[in-house]
N, C-alpha and C positions, 0 to 999 in steps of 0.2 A: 503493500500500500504506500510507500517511501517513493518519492518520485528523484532518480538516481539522476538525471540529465533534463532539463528545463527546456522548454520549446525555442529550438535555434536555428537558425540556417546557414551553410556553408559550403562556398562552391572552392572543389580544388581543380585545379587544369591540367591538362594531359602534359606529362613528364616534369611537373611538380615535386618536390620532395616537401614535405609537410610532416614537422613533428610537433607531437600533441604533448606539453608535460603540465604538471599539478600535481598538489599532494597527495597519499593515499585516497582513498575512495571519492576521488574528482568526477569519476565516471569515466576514465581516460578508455580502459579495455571496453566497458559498454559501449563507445560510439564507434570502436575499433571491428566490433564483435557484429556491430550490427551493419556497419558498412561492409564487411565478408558475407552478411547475409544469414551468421551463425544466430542470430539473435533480431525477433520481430520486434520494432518498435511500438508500445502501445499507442502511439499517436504520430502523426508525418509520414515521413517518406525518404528512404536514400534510394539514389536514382544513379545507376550507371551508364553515361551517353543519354541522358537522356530517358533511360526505362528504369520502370519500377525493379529493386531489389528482392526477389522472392523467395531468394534463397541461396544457397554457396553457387559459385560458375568456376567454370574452367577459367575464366579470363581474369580471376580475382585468387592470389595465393596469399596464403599466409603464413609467417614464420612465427612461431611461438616462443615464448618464453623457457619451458621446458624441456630442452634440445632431447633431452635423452629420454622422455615419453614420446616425443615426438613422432622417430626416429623408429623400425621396426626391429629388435633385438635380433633376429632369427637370422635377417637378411645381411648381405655384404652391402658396402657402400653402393657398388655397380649396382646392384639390387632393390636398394633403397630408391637410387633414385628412376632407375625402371618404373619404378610404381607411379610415377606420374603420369609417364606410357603408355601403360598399362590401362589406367583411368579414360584413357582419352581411347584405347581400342586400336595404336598404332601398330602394327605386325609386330611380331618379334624379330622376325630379321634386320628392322629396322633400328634396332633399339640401343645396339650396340655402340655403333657412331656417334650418336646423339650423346648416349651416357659419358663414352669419354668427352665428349666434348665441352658439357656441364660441369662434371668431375675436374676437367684441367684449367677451366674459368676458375675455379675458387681453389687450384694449388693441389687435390688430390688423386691424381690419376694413378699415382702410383703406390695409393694403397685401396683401390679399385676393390679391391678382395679381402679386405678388413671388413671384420663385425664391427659393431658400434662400440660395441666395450671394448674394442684392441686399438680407440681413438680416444686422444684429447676432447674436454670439453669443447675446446677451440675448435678443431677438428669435426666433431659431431654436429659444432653449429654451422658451421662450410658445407657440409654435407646435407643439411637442412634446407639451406640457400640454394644448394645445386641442384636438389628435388625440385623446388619452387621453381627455379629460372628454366625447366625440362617444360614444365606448362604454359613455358612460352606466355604469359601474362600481360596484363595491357596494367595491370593494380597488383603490388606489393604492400602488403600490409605486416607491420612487425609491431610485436608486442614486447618490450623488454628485451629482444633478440641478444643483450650483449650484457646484462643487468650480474649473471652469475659466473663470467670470468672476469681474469687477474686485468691489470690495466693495460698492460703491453698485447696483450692477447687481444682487448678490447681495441685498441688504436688502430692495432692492426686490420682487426673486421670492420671497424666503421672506414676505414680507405680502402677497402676492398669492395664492401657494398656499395659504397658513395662511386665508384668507379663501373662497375657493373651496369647499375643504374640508368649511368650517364649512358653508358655506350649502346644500352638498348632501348632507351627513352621509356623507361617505365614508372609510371606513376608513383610515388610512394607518400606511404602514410605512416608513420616513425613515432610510435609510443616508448615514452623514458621518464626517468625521475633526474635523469642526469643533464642539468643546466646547460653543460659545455659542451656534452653531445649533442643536445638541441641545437645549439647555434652551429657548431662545427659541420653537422650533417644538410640542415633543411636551410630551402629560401625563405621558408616559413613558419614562425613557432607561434602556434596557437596557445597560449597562455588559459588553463580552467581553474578556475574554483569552487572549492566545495556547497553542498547540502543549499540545496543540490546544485550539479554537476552542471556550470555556467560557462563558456569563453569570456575572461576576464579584461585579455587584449590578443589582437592579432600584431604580429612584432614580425615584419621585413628585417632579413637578413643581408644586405648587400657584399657581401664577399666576396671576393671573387674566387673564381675557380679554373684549376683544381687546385684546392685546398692541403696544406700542411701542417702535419702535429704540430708543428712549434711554432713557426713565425706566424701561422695564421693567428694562431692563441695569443701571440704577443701582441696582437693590430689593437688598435684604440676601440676600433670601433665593437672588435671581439667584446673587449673587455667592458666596453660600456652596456653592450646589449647583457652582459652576465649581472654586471650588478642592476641592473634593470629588472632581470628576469628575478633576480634572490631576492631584492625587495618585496616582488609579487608574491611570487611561492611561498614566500617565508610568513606573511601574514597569515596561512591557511594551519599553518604547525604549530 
């Protein structure tokens, strides 16, 4: 009976990166959740091109937060990311190329034949990414994708995704708690506030790109946009 997200509207454009951050239960994974289609809205509408959202698509992926639920225990990497393949009903003889080819986007072809468990966290979430970009997607959705590794681990997959991205013009929608990856990642950081779950401000990123760990972090304007963003977020804790 809590109403988790307040009646809003928001248009994001095709090959956009947009991340969403605020405090605990802002509502961040429900607008996430419901934009994949995983979750009906009790009132509105998310609309992709144009059409009503009715439910998950092929053309909408999501990476999760939990890389290693995610991820199917049983299966090798090559395997793993088969299963997008698989979903979509493309032969099997086909499926081979493709998988390396996903596989060697995000650095793992050459453990192709690894279980989940005989990889890094870091690893398993590359692998997670490379199922996703198999679906070939026009919308990338991530939910904390980088929230439970180390920081180098983390720098490293936010200039990995952040590149991927670019080079396939894919939409993305970037939920985090993490201020600096907000600014570092999107052109756009949608600022929410709690009870319920409001866009407090929309905050243009103007950086340019492609972006780097350090010097970008050191720019003025980085750092203005952060103590901007801390200000905000921080009144909700």
């Amino acid at each position: 009976g809590r109403d988790i997200v307040e009646p809003t509207s928001l248009r994001i454009e095709a090959g956009e990166f947009v991340c969403i951050i605020g405090a605990s239960g802002c509502g961040k994974t429900t607008l996430l959740r419901a934009a994949a289609g995983l979750l009906e809205p009790s009132s509105g509408q998310v609309k992709l091109h144009g059409t009503p959202v009715l439910g998950p698509s092929p053309e909408v992926a999501v990476v999760f937060q939990d890389y290693g639920r995610a991820l199917l225990p049983w299966r090798t990497a090559a395997e793993n990311v088969a299963l997008a393949l698989e979903s979509e009903g493309l032969p099997r003889k086909e499926h081979h190329d493709i998988v390396m080819e996903m596989l060697a986007k995000v650095g793992l072809k050459s453990h192709a034949t690894k279980f989940p468990s005989e990889m890094s966290g870091g690893m398993q979430q590359r692998l997670q990414i490379a199922r996703c970009l198999a679906q070939k997607p026009s919308v990338l959705l991530m939910d904390e994708p980088f929230g439970a590794l180390d920081a180098m681990t983390r720098e490293g997959l936010q200039d990995e995704v952040a590149r991927l991205i670019s080079e396939q013009g894919i939409t993305a929608i970037f939920v985090t708690h993490d201020i600096e990856e907000a600014i570092y990642l999107s052109d756009r950081v949608l600022a929410l506030r709690a009870n319920p779950g409001r866009i407090a401000r929309i905050i243009e990123v103007p950086l340019e790109r492609p972006r780097t760990q350090i010097s970008t972090r050191e720019e003025p304007v980085f750092l203005k946009l952060r103590r901007e963003l801390h200000a905000l977020i921080g009144e909700d804790h």
